[in-house]
C-alpha positions in Angstrom: 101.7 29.9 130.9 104.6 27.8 130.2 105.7 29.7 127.2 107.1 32.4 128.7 109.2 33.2 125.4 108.1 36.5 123.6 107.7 36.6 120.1 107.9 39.6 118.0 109.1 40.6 114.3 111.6 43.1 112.4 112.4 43.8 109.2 116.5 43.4 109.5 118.9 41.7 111.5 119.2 43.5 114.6 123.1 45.0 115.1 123.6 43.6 118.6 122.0 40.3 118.6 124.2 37.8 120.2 122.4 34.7 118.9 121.9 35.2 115.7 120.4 31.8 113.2 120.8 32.3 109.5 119.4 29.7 107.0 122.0 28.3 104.7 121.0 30.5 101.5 120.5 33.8 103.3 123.5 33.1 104.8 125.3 32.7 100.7 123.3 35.8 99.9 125.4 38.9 99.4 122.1 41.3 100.8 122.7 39.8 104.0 126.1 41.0 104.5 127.1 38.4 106.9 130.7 38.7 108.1 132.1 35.4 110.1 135.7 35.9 108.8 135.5 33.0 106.7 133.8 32.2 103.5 130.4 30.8 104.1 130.4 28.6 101.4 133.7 27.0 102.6 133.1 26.6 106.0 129.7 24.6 104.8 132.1 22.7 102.7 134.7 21.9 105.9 131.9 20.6 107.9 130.1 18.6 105.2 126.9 20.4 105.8 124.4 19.1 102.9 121.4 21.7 104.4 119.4 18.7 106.3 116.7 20.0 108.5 117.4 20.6 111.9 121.2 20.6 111.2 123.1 23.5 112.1 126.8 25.0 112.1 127.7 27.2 115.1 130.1 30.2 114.4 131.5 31.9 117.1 131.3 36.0 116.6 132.2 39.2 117.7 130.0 41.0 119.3 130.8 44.4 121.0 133.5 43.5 123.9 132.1 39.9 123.9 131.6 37.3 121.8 127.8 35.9 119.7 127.4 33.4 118.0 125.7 32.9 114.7 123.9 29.5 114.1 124.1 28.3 110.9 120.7 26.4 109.9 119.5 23.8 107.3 116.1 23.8 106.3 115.3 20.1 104.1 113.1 20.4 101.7 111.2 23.8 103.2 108.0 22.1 103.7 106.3 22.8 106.6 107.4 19.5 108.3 111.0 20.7 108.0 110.4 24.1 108.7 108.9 22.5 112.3 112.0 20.2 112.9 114.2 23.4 111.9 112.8 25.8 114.4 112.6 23.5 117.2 116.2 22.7 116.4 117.3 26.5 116.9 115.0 26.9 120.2 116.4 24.2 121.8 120.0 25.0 120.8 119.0 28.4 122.4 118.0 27.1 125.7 119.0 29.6 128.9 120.2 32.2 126.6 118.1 35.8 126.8 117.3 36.0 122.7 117.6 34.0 119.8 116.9 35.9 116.3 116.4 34.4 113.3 116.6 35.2 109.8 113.3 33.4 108.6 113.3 30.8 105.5 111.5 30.4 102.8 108.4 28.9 103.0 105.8 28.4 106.0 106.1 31.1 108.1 103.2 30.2 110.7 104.5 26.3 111.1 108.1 27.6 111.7 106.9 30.3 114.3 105.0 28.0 115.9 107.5 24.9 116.2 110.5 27.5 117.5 107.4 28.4 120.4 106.4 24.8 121.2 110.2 24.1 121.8 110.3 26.8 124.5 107.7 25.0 126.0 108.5 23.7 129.4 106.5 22.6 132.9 108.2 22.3 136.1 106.6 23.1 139.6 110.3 24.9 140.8 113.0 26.5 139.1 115.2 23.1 138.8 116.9 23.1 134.9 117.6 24.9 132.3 115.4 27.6 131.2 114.3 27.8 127.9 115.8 31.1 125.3 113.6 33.7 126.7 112.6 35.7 123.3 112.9 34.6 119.5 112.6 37.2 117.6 111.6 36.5 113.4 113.5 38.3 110.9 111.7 39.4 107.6 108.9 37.1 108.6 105.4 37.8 107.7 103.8 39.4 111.1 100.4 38.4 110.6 101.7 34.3 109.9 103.7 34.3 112.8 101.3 35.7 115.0 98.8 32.7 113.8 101.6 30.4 115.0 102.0 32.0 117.9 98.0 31.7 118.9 97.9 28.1 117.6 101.3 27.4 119.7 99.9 28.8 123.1 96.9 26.6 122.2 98.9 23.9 122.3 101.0 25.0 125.4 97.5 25.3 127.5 96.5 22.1 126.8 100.0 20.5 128.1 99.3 22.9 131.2 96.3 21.6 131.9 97.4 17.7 131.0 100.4 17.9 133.4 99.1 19.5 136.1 98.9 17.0 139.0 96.1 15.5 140.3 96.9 16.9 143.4 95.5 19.9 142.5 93.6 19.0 139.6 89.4 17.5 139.5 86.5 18.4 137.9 85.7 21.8 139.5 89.2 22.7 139.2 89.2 22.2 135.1 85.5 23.6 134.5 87.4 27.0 136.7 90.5 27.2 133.7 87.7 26.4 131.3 86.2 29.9 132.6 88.9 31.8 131.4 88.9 31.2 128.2 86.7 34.2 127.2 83.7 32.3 125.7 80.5 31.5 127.4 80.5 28.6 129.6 77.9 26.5 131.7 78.7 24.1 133.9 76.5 21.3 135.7 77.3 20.0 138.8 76.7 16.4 140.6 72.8 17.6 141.2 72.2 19.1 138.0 73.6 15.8 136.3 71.3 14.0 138.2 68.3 16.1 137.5 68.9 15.8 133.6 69.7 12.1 134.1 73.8 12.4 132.7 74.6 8.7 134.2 78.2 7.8 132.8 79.5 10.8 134.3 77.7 10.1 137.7 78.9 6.5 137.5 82.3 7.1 136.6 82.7 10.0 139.0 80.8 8.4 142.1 84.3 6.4 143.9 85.5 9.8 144.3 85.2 12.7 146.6 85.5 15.6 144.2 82.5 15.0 142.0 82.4 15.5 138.1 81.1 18.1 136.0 80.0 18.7 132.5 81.5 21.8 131.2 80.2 23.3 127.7 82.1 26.3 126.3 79.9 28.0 123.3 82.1 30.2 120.4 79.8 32.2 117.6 81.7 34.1 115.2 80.9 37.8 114.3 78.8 37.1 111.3 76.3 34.6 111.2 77.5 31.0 110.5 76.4 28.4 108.3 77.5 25.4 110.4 77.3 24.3 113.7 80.5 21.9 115.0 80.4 20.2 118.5 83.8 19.1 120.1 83.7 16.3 122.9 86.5 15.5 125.1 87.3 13.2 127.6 88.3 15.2 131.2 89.4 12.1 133.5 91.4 13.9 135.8 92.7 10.9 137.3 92.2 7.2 136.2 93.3 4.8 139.1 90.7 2.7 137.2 88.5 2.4 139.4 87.5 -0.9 141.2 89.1 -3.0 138.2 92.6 -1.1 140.1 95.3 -0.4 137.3 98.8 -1.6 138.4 100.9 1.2 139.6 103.2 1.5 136.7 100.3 2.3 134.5 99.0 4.6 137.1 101.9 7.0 136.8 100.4 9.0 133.7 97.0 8.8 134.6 96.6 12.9 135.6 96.8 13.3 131.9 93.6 11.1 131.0 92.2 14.5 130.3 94.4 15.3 127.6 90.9 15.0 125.2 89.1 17.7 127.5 92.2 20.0 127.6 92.7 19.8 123.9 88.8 21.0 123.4 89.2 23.8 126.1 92.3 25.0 124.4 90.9 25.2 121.0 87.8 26.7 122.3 90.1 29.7 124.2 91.9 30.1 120.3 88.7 30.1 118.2 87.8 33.9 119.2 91.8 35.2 118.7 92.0 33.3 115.5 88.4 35.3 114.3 87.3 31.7 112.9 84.1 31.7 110.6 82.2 28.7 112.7 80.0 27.8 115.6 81.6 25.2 117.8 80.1 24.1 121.4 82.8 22.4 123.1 81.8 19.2 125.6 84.3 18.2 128.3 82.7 15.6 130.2 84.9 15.8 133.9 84.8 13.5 136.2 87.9 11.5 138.6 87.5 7.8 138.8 88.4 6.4 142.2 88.0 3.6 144.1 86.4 3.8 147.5 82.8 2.1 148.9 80.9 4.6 146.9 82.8 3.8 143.6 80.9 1.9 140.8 81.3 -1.9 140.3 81.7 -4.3 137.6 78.5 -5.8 136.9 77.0 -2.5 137.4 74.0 -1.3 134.7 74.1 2.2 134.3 71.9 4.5 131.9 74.0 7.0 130.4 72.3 10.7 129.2 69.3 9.8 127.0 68.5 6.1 128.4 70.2 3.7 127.0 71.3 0.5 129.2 75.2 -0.3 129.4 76.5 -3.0 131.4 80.2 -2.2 133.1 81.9 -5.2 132.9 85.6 -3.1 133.6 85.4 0.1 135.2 88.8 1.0 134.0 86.8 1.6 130.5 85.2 4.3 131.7 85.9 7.5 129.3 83.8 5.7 127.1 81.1 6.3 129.5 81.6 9.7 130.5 81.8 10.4 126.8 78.7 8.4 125.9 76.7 11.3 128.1 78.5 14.1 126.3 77.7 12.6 122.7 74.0 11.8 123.5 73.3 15.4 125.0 75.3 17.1 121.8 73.3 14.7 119.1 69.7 15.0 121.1 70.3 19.0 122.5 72.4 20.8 120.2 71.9 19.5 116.5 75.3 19.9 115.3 76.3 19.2 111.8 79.1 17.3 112.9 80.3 16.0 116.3 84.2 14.6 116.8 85.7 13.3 120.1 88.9 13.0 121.2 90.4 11.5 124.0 92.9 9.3 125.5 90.8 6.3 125.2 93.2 3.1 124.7 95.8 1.0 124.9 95.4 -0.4 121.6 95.7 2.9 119.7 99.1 2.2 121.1 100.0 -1.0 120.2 98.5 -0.3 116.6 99.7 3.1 116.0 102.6 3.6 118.4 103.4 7.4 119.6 103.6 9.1 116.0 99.8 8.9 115.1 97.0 9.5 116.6 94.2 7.0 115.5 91.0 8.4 113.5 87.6 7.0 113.3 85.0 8.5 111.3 81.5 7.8 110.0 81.2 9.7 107.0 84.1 9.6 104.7 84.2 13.3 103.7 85.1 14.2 107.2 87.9 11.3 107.4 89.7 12.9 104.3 89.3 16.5 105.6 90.2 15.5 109.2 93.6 13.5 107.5 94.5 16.4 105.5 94.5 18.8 108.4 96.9 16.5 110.5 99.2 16.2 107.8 99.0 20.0 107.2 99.4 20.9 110.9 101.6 18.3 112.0 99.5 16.2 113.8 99.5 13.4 111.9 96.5 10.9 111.8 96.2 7.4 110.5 92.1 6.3 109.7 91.6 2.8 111.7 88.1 0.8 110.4 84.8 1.0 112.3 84.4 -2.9 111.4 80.5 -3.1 112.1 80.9 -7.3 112.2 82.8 -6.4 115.6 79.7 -4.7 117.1 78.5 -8.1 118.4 81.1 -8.2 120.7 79.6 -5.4 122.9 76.2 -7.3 123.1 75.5 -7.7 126.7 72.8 -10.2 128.0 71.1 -7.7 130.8 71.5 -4.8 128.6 71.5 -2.7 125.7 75.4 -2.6 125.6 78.6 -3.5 127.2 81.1 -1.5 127.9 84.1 -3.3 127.0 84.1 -7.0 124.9 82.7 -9.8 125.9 85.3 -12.6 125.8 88.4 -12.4 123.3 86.8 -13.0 119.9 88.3 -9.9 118.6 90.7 -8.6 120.4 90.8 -5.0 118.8 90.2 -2.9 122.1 90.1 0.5 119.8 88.3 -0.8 117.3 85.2 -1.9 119.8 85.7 1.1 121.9 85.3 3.4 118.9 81.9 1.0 117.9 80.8 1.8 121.6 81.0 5.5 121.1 79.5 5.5 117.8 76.2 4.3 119.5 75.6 7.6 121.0 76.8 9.9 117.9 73.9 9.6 116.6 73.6 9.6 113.0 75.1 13.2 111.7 79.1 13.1 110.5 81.1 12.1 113.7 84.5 10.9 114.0 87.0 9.9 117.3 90.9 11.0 117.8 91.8 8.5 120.1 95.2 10.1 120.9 96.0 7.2 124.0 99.4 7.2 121.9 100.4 10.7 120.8 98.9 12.7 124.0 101.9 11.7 126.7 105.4 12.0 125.2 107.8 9.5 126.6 110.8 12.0 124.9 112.5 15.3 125.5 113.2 16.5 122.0 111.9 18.4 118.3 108.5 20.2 119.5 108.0 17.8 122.4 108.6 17.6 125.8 108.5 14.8 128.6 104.3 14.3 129.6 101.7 15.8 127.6 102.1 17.1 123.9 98.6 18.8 123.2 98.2 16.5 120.3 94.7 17.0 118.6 95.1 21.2 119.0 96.4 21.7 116.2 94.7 19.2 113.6 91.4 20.7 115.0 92.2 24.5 114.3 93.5 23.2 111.0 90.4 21.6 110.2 87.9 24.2 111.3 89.9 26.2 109.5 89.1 25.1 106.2 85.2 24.7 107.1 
């Protein structure tokens, strides 16, 4: 995995360490005994420091024959989204050293832990750049918190794996294999088994290409019996070309992480058992590669996703939508959940309404919405609630069948908005809400928690949440 940098926890600063961080009041506090030849408080003063997050004052050391450094850090206003920009400012500072240690602030220990990790993250196929600090270790830090961040981080740090692996090497068989190792019970069907048990959005989506697709369900029961019973769907495109309805090359480029949705349910699947979480969740990835080729689905096209329904493809470049419908209509007819949510990387409008900070949130019961909001702001993966506007439902009427998969003329013009409706047709009528995370799941930027190509977005809001359930 990625995060190759080793985590662990003691009680005092150790003698030798030659990166040492120190947040502004530990370093003023006479306990700490912190000797940099120069008063703290005045070398604060000299270089104006006013104890922002994520700013720091480096302070060159002695250390043995050599010389350490001791980084100097501010901390805001010690909530847990300052604690996060603090701790991926140290990691990064740290970057190809051997150790960083840090003298942990007040507050949050878990979100701090967790943001110094996701800093260290890094994917490369070679050894080209710098590597990242290659252990932090947490000074007077609660071990049982950090090791919570820690298990939430590597969460995270699978489902970028698995999002930035290239195409190349990546399809449907290949995903439902890494879903496999994460120690719960699986089943997977394949292209016949779809077919028996009539799963025709995946089979549609999936037919242009010569690596078929697969449904993969993972299945986590806690220890003790549970009350509720939460299903998971996410989208697993492995590659979108788009299909027939051919997306221009520039927008092609990103296109092995359409599965971002499906990585971010296998991840949180793998975490559930080493977080000892309370909850049954079945997790849905519905896999499939869409291609173009002589085989490959055209516009025009009827096809009847899982439970019979008609939908006319009128762009086959919409097609998580269908490969989702399947995965929604087997959850709501086969596994009588309590509540059902989706995520995946399902528009370009999410984009142009939200832009890269937010992921967008649809929900039909409002009790989930609120719960769902609070976790993102809690976890740091922030969501903003977007209307289901049921007067925009028309616009997915089609004249040869039950639905459409895209709208019908321009009326509306609120891609997410209709996309969301088309999903909610399948939900069924339980508590369901979609995280269409088009925007947050690819980062564009090579800084705080995040780096270039896929961010796990929709990890942590999800442990969050079923968290608290």
């Amino acid at each position: 995995m990625p995060i190759e940098t080793a985590a662990s926890v003691v009680a005092q600063v150790p003698d030798d360490a030659p990166l040492l961080a120190v947040p502004y009041d530990s370093a003023l506090a006479p306990a700490l005994r912190l000797d940099l030849h120069v008063p703290v408080a005045g070398l604060l003063a000299h270089y104006e420091a006013e104890g922002e997050a994520g700013e720091v004052v480096e302070v060159p050391v002695a250390r043995g024959d050599g010389v350490g450094r001791v980084l100097l850090y501010g901390v805001g206003d010690g909530s847990p989204r300052a604690l996060r920009k603090a701790a991926a400012t140290l990691t990064r500072r740290a970057r190809g050293k051997e150790s960083l240690a840090v003298v942990t602030p007040e507050g949050d220990p878990r979100a701090f832990a967790e943001a110094a990790l996701l800093a260290a993250y890094s994917f490369k196929i070679g050894s080209a750049g710098k590597r990242p600090v290659g252990a932090i270790t947490f000074v007077g830090a609660d071990e049982e918190q950090v090791r919570r961040g820690e298990s939430v981080a590597r969460a995270v740090a699978l489902a970028r794996d698995l999002a930035n692996m290239p195409s190349s090497v990546k399809g449907p068989s290949w995903l439902a294999e890494r879903a496999a190792e994460q120690g719960v019970p699986i089943r997977v069907w394949d292209e016949e088994q779809l077919q028996a048990e009539g799963f025709g959005g995946l089979l549609a989506v999936g037919r242009g290409s010569a690596r078929p697709p697969r449904l993969i369900q993972l299945s986590y029961t806690p220890d003790e019996p549970a009350e509720r019973h939460v299903v998971l769907v996410g989208k697993g495109i492995t590659f979108d070309s788009g299909g027939l309805s051919l997306k221009p090359t520039e927008n092609m480029k990103t296109q092995k992480t359409d599965m971002a949705g499906g990585a971010v349910v296998i991840a949180v699947m793998g975490a559930l058992a080493r977080l000892g979480l309370p909850i049954r969740v079945t997790g849905l990835v519905a896999a499939a590669e869409n291609m173009p080729s002589g085989t490959a689905q055209r516009p025009g096209d009827v096809i009847r996703p899982y439970g019979g329904r008609t939908v006319e493809v009128l762009n086959t470049d919409a097609e998580g939508r269908l490969v989702l419908a399947d995965a929604l209509a087997y959850a709501d007819a086969r596994l009588d959940p309590d509540v059902v949510v989706d995520v995946a990387t399902l528009t370009g409008a999410v984009t142009v309404a939200l832009g890269r900070h937010r992921g967008g949130l649809y929900a039909s019961d409002d009790e989930l919405a609120k719960r769902l909001l609070e976790a993102g702001e809690a976890s740091g993966d922030r969501l903003w609630r977007l209307p289901l506007i049921d007067d925009y439902a028309g616009a997915l009427e089609s004249p040869v069948a039950d639905l459409a998969n895209v709208e019908i003329g321009s009326r509306y013009g609120a891609g997410s908005i209709t996309a969301a409706l088309f999903l909610r047709e399948f939900a069924g009528d339980r508590p369901w809400a979609h995280l269409d995370i088009a925007g947050v799941g690819r980062s564009t930027v090579d800084e705080g928690l995040l780096t270039k190509g896929a961010t796990g977005f929709g990890v942590r809001v999800l442990l969050e949440w079923l968290s608290g359930l």
